[in-house]
C-alpha positions in Angstrom: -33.5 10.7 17.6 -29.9 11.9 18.5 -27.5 12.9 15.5 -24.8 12.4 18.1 -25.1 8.8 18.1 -25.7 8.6 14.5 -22.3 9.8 14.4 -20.9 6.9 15.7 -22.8 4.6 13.7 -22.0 2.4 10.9 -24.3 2.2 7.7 -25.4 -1.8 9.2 -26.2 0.1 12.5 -28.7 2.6 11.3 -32.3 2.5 11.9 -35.0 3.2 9.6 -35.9 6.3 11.1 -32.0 7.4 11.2 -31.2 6.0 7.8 -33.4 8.8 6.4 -31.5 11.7 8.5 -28.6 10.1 6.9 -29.6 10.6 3.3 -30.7 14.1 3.9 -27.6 15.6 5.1 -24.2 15.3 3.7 -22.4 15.4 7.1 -23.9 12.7 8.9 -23.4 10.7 5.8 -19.8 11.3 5.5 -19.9 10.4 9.4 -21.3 7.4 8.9 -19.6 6.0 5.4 -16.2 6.7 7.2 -17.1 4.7 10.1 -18.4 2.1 8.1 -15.2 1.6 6.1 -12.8 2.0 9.4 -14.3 -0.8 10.8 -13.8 -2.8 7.4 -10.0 -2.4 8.1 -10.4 -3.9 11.9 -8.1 -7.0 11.7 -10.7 -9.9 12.9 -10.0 -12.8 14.7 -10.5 -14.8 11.7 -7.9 -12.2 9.8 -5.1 -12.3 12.8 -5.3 -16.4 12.5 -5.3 -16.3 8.8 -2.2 -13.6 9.3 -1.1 -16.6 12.1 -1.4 -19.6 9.3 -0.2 -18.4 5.8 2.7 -16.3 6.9 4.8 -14.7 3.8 5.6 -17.2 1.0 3.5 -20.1 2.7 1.6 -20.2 -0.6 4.3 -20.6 -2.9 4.3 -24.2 -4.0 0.7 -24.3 -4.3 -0.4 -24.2 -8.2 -4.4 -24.7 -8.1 -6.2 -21.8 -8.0 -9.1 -23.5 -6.0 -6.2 -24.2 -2.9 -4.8 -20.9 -2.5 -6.1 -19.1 -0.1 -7.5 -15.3 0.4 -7.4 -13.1 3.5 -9.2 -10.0 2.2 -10.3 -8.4 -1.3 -10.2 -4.6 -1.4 -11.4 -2.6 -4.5 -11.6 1.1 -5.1 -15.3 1.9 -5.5 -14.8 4.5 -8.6 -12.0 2.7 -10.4 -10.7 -0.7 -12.0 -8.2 -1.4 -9.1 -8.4 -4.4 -7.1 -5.9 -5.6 -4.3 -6.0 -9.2 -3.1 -4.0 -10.0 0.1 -3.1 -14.2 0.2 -0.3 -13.5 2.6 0.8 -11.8 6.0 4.2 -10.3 5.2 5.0 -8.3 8.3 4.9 -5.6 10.5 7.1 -2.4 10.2 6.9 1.0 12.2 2.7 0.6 12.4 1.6 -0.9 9.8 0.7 -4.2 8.7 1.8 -5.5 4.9 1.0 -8.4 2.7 1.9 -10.0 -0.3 -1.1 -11.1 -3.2 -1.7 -9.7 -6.7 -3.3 -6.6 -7.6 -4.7 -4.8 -10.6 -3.9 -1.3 -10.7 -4.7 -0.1 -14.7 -7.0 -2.5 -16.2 -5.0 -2.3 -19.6 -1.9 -3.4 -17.3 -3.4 -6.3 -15.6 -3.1 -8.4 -12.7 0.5 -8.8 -11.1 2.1 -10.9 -7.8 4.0 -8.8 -5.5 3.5 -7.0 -2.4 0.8 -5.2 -1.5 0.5 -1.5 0.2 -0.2 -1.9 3.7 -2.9 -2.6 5.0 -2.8 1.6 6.6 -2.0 3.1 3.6 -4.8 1.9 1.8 -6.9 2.5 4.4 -6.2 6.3 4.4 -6.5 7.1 1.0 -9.3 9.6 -0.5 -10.3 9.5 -3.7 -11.1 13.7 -3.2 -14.4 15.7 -3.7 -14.9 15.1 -7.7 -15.4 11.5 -6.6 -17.3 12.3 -2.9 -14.5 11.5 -0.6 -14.9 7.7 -1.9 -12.0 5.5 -0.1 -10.8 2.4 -1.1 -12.9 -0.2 0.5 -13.3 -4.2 1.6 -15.1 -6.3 -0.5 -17.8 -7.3 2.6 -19.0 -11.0 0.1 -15.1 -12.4 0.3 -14.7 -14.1 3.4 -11.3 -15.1 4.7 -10.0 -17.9 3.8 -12.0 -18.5 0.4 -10.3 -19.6 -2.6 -8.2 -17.2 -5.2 -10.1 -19.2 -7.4 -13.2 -17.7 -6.6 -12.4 -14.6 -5.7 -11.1 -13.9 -9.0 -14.1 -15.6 -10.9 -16.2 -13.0 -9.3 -14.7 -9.7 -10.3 -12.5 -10.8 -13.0 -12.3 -14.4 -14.7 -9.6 -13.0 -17.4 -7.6 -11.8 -14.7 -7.5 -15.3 -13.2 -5.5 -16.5 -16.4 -3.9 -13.4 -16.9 -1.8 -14.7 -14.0 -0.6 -18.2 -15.2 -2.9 -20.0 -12.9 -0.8 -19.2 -10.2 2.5 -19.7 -11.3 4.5 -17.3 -9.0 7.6 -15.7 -9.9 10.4 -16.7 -7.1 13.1 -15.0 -8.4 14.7 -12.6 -6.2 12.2 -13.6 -3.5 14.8 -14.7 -0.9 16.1 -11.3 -0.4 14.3 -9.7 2.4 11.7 -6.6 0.9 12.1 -3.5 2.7 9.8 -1.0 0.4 12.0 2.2 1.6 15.6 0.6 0.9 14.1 -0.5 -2.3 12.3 2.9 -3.7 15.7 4.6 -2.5 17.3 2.7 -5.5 14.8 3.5 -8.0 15.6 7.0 -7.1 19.2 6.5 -7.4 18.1 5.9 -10.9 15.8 8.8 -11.8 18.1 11.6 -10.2 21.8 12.4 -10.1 23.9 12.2 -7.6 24.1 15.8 -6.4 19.8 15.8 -5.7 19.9 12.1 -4.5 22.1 13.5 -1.5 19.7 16.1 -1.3 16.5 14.0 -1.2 18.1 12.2 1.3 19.7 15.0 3.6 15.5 16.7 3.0 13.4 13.9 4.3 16.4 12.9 7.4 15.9 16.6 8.6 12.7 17.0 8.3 11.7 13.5 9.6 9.8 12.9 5.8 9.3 8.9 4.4 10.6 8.7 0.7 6.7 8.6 -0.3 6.4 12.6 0.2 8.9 13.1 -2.5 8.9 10.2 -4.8 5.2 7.8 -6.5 6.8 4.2 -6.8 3.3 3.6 -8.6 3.9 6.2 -10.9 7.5 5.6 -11.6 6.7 2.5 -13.8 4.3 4.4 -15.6 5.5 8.0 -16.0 8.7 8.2 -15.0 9.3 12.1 -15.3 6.8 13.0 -13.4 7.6 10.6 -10.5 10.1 12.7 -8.5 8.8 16.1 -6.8 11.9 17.9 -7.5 10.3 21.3 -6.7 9.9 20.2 -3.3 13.6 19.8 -2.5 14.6 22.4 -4.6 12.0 24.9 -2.6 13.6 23.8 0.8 17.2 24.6 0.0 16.3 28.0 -1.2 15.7 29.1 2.7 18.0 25.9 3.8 21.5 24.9 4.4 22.9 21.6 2.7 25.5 20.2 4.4 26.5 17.6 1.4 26.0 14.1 2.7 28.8 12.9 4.1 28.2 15.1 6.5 24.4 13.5 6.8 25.9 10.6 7.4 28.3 11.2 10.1 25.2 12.3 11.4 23.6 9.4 11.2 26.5 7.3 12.8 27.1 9.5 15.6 23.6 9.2 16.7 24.5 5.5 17.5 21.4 4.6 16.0 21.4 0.5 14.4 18.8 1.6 11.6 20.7 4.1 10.3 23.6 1.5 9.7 20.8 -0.6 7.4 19.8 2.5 5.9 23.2 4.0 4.7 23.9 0.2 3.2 20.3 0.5 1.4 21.4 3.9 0.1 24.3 2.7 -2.2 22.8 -0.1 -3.7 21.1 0.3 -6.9 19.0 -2.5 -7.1 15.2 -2.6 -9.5 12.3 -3.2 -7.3 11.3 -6.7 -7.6 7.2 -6.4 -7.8 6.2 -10.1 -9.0 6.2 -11.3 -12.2 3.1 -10.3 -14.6 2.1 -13.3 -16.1 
């Protein structure tokens, strides 16, 4: 028996004989639960037509429960939290997102809105207190089976917790770019001196918004969303150049993007996340 080619294996792949090995060291374990939940993020055939069919907001005028249709069901293994994708929203810089509902505090409940992408969830660890558990697929949904029955199977409350179905539209017409959008909830939790700082810290060093600022914390703990320390570390060894001067930057670099992000910047819009029902 060769460990190397347990090391490639999945936890469906193992033999007998291996499956043993497996259990009896912690490496080849953590070799083999990785590889078995990377390939439970491989977009399938059956995933990239569903993606094909029920594009964003195909779904909307549909009230039954039993009609509307699921791609995927992913859960995290050592908490209540529960992410159910029933729409292919787009692809931006990588990485694939969705729109469904998802349970993220079980005394919060269910709520519509869009989803993390499909990468992001993929790369969370849930750290060594919980054995490097990541969030995984549920492997018993299949794509295209019913909301309905997807709910009814991890949580039947939850299916009337969300109306049976009745969607919030509102605001849904405007196009959802996550970064434009937690840049205004920023706006909102800083002043204007450390917004231009934020902003002038993550262009330089090439940083997303995410590394200084929790969008799911923010509606939960609001004053301990922002990493302030962060930006405030950087400008002791630093230069800040005030942000006009970030960006003329921006705009001299010719760059289109940086148009759409400068426009983001000054509005000061709420994050539309679905309606909780």
């Amino acid at each position: 028996m060769s460990e190397k080619l347990i090391y490639q294996k999945t936890q469906n792949e193992l033999t007998d004989q291996e499956r043993i090995a497996v259990e009896n060291s912690d490496v080849l374990y953590y070799a083999v639960y990785n590889n078995t939940v990377d390939q439970m993020y491989e977009i399938t055939p059956e995933m990239q037509k569903f993606m094909d069919e029920y594009p964003y907001r195909s779904q909307d005028e549909i009230r039954d429960p039993k009609q509307l249709k699921v791609m995927a069901h992913f859960f995290n293994p050592a908490a209540c939290q529960d992410w159910i994708f029933t729409e292919y929203y787009d692809y931006q810089e990588g990485q694939h997102y969705f729109y469904g509902c998802a349970r993220l505090f079980e005394d919060i409940g269910w709520e519509w809105g869009m989803m993390p992408s499909l990468e992001e969830l993929s790369s969370i660890d849930l750290g060594p207190m919980l054995g490097h558990l990541r969030i995984e697929r549920d492997e018993s949904v299949s794509v295209g089976d019913s909301l309905y029955d997807v709910m009814m199977s991890i949580d039947k409350d939850g299916l009337y917790d969300l109306g049976m179905m009745e969607r919030s539209l509102e605001d849904l017409d405007r196009v959802i770019d996550f970064q434009k959008q937690k840049f205004a909830l920023l706006r909102n939790v800083v002043d204007d001196e450390m917004y231009d700082k934020v902003v002038n810290y993550l262009y330089k060093e090439n940083l997303d918004i995410d590394d200084v600022f929790d969008i799911d914390r923010y509606y939960y703990d609001r004053d301990n969303c922002f990493d302030q320390d962060k930006v405030d570390d950087y400008y002791e060894t630093h230069e800040f150049p005030g942000y006009d001067s970030l960006i003329e930057d921006m705009f001299s670099q010719g760059e289109e993007p940086m148009q759409e992000f400068s426009n983001a910047m000054s509005k000061e819009n709420d994050m539309d996340f679905g309606k909780e029902l």
